[in-house]
LOMIZA-880547 format. One record per residue: residue in three letters; x, y, z of N, C-alpha, C in turn. Coordinates in pm, whole numbers, padded with zeros to 5 digits, always signed. Layout:
BEGIN
ALAXYZXYZXYZ ...
//
This chain:
BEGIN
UNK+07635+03560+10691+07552+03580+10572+07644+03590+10451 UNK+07629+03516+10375+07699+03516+10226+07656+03584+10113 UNK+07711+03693+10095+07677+03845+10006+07786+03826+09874 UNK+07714+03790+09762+07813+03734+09624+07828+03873+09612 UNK+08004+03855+09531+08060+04000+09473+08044+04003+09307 UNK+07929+03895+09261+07922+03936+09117+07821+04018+09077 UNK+07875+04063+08969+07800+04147+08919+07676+04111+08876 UNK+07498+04130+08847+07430+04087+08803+07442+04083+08625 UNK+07441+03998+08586+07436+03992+08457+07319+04112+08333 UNK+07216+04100+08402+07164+04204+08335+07217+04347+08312 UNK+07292+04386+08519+07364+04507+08469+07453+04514+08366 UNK+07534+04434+08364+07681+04389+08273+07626+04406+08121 UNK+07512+04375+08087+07445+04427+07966+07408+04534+07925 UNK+07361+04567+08033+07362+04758+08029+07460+04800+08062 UNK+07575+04778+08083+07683+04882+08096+07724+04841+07950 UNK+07692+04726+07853+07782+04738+07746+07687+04782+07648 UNK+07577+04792+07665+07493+04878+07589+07499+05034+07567 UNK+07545+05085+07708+07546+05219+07721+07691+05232+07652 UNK+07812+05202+07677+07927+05186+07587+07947+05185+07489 UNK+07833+05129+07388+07874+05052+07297+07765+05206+07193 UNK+07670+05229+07262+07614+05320+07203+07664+05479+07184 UNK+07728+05464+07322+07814+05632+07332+07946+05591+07217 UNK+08026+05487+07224+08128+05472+07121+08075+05499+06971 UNK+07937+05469+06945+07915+05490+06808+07869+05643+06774 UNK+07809+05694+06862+07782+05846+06901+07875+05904+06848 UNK+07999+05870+06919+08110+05958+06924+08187+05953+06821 UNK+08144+05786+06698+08229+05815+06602+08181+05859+06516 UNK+08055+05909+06513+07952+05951+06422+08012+06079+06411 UNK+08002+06126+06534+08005+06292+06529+08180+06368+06490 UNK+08259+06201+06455+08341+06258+06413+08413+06226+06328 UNK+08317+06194+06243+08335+06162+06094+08250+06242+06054 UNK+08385+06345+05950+08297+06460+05814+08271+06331+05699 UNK+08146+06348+05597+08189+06320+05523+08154+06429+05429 UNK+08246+06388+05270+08274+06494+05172+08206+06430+05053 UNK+08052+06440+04990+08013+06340+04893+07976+06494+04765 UNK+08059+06446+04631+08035+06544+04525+07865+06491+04483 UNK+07780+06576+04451+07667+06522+04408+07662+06577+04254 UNK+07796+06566+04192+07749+06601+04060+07800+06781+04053 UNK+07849+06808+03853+07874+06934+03868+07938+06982+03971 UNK+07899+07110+04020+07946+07131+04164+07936+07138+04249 UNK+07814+07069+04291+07777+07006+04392+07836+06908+04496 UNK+07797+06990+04636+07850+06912+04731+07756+06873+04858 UNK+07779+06766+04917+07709+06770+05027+07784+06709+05181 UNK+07824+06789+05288+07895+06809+05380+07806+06752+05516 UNK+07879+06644+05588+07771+06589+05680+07875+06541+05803 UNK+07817+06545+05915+07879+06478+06060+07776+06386+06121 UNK+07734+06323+06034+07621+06264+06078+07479+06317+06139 UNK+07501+06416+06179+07382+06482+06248+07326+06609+06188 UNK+07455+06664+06099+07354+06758+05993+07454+06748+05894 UNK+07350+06830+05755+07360+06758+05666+07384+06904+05556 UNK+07499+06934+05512+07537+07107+05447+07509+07027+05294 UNK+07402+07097+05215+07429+07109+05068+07483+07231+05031 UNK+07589+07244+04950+07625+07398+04837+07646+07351+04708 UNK+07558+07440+04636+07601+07413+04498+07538+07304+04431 UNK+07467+07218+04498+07405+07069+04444+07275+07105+04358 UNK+07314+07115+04182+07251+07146+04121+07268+07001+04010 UNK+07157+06970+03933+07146+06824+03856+07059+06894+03746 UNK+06976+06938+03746+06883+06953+03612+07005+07054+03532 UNK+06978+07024+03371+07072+07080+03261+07034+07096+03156 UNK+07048+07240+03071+06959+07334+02987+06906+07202+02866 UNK+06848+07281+02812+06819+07212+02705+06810+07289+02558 UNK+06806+07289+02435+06862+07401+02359+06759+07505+02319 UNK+06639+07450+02320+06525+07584+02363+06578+07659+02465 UNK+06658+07662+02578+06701+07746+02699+06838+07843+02632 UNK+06866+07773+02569+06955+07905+02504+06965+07969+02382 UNK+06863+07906+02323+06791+07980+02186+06698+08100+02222 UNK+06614+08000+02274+06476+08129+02322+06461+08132+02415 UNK+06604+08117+02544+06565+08195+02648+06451+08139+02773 UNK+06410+08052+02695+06260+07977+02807+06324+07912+02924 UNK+06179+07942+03033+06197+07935+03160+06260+07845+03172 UNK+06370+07830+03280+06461+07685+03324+06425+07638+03454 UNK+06329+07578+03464+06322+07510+03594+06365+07399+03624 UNK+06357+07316+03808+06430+07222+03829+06367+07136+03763 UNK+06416+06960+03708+06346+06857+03668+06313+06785+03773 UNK+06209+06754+03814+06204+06712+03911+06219+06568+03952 UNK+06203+06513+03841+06243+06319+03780+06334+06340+03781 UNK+06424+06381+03698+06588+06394+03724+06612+06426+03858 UNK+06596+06534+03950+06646+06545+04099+06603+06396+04184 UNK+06526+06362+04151+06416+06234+04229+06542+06153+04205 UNK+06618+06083+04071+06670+06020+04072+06823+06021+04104 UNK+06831+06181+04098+07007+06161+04179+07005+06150+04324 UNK+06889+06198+04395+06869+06223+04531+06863+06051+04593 UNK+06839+05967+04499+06825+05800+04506+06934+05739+04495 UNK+07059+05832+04393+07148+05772+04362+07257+05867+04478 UNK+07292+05947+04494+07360+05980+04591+07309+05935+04751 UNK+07210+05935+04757+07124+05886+04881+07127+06012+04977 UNK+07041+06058+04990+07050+06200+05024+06944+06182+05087 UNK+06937+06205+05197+06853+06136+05307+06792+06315+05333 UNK+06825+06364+05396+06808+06498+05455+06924+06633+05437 UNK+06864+06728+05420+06944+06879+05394+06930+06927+05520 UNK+06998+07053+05569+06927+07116+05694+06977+07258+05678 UNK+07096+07282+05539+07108+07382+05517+07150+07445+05389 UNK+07109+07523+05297+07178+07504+05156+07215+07683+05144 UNK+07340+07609+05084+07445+07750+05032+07466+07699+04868 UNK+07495+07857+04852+07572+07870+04699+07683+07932+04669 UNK+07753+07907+04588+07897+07984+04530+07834+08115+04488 UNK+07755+08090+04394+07688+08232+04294+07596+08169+04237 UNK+07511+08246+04175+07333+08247+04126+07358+08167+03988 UNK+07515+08171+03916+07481+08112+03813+07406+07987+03792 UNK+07336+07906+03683+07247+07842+03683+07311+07708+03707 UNK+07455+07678+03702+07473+07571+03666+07527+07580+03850 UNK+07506+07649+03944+07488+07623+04089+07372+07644+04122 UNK+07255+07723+04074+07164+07764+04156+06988+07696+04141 UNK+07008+07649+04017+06901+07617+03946+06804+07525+04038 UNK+06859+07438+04148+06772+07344+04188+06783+07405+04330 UNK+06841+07492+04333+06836+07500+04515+06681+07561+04560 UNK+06617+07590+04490+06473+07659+04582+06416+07499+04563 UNK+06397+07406+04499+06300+07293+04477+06422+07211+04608 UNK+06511+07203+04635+06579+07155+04731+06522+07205+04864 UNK+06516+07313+04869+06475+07359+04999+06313+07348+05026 UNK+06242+07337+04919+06100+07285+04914+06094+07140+04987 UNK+06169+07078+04905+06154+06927+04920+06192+06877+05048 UNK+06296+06958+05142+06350+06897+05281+06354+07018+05370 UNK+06261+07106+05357+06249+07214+05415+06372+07261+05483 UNK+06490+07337+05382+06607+07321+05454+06585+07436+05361 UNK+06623+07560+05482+06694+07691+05462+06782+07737+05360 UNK+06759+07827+05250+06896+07868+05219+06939+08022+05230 UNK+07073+08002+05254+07150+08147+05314+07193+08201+05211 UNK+07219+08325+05162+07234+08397+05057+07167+08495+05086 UNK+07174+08599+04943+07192+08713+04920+07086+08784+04844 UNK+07067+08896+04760+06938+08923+04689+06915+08865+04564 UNK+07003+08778+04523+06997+08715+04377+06940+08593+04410 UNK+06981+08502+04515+06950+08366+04503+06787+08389+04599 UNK+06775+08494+04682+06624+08522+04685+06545+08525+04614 UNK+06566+08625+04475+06492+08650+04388+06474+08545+04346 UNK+06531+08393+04256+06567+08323+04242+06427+08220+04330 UNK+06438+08239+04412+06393+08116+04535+06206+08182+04516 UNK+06194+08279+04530+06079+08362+04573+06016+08395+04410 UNK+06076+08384+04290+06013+08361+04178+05961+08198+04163 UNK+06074+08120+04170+06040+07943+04183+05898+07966+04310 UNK+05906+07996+04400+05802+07939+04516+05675+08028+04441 UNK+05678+08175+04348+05572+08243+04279+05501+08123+04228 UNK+05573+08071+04128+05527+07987+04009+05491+07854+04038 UNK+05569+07791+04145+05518+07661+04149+05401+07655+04286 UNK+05420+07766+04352+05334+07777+04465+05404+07681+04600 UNK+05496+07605+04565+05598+07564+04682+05654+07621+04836 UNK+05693+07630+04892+05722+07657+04993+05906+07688+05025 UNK+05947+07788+04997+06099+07833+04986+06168+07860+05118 UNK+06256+07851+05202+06254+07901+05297+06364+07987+05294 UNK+06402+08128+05369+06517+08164+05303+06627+08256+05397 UNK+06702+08267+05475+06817+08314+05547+06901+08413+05473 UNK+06895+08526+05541+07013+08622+05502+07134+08615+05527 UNK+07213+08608+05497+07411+08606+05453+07426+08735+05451 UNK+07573+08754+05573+07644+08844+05560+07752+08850+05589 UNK+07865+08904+05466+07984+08879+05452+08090+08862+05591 UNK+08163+08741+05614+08245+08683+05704+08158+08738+05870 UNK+08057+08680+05871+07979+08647+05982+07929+08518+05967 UNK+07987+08463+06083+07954+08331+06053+07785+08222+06102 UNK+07795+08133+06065+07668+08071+06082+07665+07903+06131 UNK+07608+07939+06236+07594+07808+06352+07516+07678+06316 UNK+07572+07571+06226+07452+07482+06193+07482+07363+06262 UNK+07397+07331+06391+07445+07213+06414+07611+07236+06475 UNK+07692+07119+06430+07887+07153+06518+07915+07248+06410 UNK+07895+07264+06308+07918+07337+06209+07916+07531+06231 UNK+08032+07560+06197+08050+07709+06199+08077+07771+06042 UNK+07953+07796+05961+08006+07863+05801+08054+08009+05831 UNK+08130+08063+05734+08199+08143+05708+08192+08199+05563 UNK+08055+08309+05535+08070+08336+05402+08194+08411+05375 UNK+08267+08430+05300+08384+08524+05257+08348+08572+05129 UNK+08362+08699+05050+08322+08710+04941+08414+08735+04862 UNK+08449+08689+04702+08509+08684+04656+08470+08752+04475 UNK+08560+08746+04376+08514+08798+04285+08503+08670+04146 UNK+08423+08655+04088+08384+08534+04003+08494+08589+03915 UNK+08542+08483+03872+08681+08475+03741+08571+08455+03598 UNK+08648+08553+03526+08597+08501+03384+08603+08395+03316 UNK+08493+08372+03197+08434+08244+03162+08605+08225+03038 UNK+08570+08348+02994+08708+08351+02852+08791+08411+02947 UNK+08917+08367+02958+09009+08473+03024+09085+08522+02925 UNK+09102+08495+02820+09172+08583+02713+09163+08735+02693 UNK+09041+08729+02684+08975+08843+02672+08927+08910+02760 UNK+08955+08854+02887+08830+08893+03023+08677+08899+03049 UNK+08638+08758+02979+08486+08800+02931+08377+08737+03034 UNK+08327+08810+03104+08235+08740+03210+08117+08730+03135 UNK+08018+08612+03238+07891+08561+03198+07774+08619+03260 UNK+07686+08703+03207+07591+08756+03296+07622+08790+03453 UNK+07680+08923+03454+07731+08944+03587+07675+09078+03643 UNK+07615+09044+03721+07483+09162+03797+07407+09061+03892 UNK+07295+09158+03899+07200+09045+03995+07097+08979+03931 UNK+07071+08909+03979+06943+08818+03934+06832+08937+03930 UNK+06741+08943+03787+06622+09067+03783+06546+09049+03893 UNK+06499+09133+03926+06404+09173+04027+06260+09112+03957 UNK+06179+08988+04017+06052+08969+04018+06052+08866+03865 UNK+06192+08810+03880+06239+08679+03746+06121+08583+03719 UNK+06115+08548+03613+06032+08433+03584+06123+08317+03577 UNK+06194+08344+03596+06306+08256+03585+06397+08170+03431 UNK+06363+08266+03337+06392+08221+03205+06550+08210+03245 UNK+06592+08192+03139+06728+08118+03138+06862+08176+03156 UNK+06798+08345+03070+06913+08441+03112+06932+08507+03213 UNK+06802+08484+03291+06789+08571+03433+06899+08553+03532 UNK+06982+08413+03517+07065+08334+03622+07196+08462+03568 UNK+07170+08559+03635+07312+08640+03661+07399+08561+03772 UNK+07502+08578+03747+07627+08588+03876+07576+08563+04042 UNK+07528+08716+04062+07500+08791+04179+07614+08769+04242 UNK+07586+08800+04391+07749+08777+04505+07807+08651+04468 UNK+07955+08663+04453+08011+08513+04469+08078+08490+04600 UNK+08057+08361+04650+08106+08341+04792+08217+08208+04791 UNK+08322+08231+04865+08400+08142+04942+08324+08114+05074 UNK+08386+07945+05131+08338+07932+05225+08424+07835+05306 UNK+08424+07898+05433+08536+07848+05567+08423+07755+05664 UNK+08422+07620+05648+08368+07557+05720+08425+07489+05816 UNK+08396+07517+05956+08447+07538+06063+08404+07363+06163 UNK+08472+07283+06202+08408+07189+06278+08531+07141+06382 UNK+08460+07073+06474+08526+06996+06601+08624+06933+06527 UNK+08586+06813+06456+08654+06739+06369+08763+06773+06310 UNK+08744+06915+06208+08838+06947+06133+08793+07003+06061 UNK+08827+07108+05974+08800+07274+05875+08794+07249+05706 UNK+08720+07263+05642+08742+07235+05514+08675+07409+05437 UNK+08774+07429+05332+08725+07510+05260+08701+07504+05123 UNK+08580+07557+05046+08492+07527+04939+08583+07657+04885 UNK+08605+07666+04765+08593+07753+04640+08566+07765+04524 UNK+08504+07774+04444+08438+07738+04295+08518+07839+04224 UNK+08628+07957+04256+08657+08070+04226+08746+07987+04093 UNK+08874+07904+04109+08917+07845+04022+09069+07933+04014 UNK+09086+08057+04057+09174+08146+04100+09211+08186+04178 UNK+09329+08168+04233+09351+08139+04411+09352+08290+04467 UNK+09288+08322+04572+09298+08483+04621+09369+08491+04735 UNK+09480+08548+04695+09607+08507+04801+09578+08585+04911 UNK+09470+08703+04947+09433+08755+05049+09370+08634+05091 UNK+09273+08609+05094+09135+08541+05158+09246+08395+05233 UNK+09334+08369+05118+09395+08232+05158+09473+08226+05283 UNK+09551+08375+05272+09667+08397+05411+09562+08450+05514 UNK+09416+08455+05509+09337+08483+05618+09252+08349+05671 UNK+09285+08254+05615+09235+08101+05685+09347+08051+05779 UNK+09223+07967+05905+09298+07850+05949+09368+07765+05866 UNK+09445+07638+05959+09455+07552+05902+09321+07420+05860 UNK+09367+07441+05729+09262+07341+05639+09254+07249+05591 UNK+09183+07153+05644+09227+06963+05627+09158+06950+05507 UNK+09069+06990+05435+09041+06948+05295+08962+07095+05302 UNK+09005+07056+05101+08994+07196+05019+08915+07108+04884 UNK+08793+07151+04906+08679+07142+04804+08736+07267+04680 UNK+08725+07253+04572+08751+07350+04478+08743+07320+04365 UNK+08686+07433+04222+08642+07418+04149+08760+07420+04055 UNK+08733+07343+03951+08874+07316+03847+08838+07411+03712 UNK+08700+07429+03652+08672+07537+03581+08720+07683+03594 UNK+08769+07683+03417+08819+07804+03417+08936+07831+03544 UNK+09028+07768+03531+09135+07763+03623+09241+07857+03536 UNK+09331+07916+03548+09431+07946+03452+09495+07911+03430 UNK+09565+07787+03488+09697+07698+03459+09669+07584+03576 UNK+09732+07472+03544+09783+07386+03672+09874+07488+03780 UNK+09982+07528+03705+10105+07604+03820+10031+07732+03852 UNK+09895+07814+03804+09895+07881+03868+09771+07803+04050 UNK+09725+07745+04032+09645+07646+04087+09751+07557+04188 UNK+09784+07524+04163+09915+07426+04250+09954+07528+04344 UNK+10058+07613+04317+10138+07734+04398+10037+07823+04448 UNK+09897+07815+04393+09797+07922+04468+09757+07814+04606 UNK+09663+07714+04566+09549+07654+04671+09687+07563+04710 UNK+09724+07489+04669+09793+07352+04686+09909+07426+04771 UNK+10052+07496+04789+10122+07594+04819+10041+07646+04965 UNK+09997+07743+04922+09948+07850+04995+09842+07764+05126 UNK+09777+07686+05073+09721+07637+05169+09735+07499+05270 UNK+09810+07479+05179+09830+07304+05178+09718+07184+05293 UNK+09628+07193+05234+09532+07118+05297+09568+06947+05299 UNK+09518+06849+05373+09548+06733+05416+09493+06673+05256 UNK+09420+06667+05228+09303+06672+05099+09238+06765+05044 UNK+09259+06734+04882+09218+06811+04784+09090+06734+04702 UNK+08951+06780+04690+08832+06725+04642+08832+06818+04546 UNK+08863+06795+04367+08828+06851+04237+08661+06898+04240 UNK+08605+06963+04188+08472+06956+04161+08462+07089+04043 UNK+08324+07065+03944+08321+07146+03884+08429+07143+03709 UNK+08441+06970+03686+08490+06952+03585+08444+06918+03509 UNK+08334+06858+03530+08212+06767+03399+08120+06884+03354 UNK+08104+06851+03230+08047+06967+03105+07879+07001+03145 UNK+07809+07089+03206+07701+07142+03264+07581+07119+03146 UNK+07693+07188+03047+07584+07203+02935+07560+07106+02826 UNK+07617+06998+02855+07591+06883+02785+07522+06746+02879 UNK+07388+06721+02833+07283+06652+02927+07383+06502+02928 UNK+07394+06428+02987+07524+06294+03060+07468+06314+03137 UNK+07352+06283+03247+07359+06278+03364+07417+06165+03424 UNK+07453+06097+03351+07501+05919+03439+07617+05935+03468 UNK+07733+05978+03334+07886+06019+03357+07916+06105+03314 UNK+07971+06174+03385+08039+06298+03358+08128+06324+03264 UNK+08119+06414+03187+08188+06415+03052+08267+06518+03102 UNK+08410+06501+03095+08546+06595+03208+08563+06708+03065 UNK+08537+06845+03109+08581+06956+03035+08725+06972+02939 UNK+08715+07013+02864+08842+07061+02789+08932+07109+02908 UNK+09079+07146+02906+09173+07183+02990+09134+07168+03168 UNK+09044+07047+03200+09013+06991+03356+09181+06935+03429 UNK+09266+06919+03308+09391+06833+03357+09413+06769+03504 UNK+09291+06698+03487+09274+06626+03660+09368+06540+03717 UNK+09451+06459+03620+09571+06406+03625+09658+06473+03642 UNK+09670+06562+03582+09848+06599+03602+09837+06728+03735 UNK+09716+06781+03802+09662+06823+03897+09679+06742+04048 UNK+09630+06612+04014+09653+06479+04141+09809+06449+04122 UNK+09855+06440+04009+10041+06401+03999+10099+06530+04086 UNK+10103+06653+04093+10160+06803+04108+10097+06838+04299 UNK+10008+06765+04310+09951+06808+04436+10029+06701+04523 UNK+10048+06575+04458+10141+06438+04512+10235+06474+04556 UNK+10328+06558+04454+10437+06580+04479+10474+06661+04601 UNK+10348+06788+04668+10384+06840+04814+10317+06721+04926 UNK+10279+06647+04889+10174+06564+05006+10080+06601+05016 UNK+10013+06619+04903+09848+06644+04960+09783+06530+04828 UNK+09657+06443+04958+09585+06393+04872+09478+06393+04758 UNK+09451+06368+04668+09386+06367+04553+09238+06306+04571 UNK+09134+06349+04596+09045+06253+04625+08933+06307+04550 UNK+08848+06246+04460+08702+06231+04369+08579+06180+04450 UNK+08461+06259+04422+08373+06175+04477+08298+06170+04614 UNK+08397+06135+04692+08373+06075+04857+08483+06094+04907 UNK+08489+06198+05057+08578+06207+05144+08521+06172+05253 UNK+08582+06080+05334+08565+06055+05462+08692+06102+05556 UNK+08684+06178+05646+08810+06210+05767+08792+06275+05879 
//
């Protein structure tokens, strides 16, 4: 009896199907990517979930700092960055601090993709006045300091830190307390509240967020090693103190700027780069230890 040793062809298709699908699986899940959505906004993804912090787009207008009137999200404006970044799905949203120029859109974010946000009693108040007024749907997670949080491969790490002043000459902070209790959300309500660092933890590889702009040489000698360092360039105190703090101290594989384009001047298309942002001579100084300079989009 003559028994062929080939393989059936159909199997041979399914074995390269099943291959071909686990290979893309696997490169999915291990690729971070790092996309700025504006301001200081970020959005952190492995393909399978999807971290917003800080991804705020609507910007005052001069009734909001004359008289104070309510600041809510725009919702045409969010519609159209959410088109232009392509922002498919959230599944979890964090903040640095309540100020407005991070916090302003995160309750209409978490409306819109029913995605959780973790925080504290300011960005509640915050979330739970917006869901009062518009009648929306907020959803909302408690944060507590360096306990971490399981999203997906993702391990966050709030750390808390202290917000640097707006003038440092003088030491002059910006509304720093909590968000009022039972806000309508007018314009001055956006206190401070907690400010947070954050240690994001993955299979892939570790990246840490700071909007602080002032390196905290505790918090820093208490991290892993960190393949990219998200961080805010506002209100920095120097390049050399910035370089020898984050760049030095941490030396991450990649460095992502954020938090240089002017909040309070409406540009939503391009970013108009702040007085003393020195983003150049920041990417030249970070060159010089080996760490990369990257805007925008990180993939690694």
């Amino acid at each position: 009896m003559n028994h062929s040793n080939k393989i059936p062809r159909f199997f041979l298709e399914m074995l390269f199907y099943v291959l071909h699908s686990t290979m893309l699986y696997c490169y999915a899940e291990d690729t971070i990517t790092v996309k700025w959505t504006g301001i200081a906004g970020v959005l952190i993804s492995d393909e399978a979930t999807d971290i917003g912090i800080d991804i705020t787009i609507t910007r005052p207008e001069l009734k909001h700092w004359l008289f104070n009137a309510p600041f809510l999200p725009n919702e045409i404006v969010l519609k159209k960055a959410i088109a232009k970044y392509q922002i498919k799905k959230i599944d979890a949203l964090f903040i640095s601090h309540t100020h407005c120029d991070h916090a302003v859109d995160i309750p209409w974010l978490s409306a819109e993709f029913s995605a959780p946000i973790y925080g504290s009693v300011s960005i509640h108040r915050l979330a739970k006045g917006y869901s009062n007024l518009t009648k929306k749907n907020v959803l909302l997670k408690n944060m507590v300091v360096n306990e971490p949080i399981l999203i997906g491969k993702f391990k966050i790490t709030p750390i808390h830190r202290v917000h640097g002043p707006i003038l440092q000459a003088l030491d002059w902070h910006f509304l720093i307390g909590d968000v009022p209790e039972n806000t309508k959300l007018n314009f001055y309500d956006y206190y401070t509240g907690d400010t947070w660092s954050y240690l994001i933890e993955h299979p892939h590889g570790n990246i840490y967020l700071d909007q602080g702009a002032r390196p905290n040489e505790t918090i820093l000698n208490s991290l892993p090693k960190i393949d990219v360092a998200i961080l805010g360039t506002a209100n920095k105190k120097s390049v050399e103190d910035w370089i020898s703090g984050y760049g030095k101290k941490m030396h991450p594989k990649i460095v992502m700027p954020v938090h240089y384009d002017w909040f309070f001047l409406s540009w939503p298309d391009e970013p108009f780069v702040m007085p003393r942002m020195d983003l150049e001579e920041l990417e030249t100084e970070l060159k010089k230890i080996n760490i990369d300079f990257q805007k925008e989009v990180i993939r690694f």
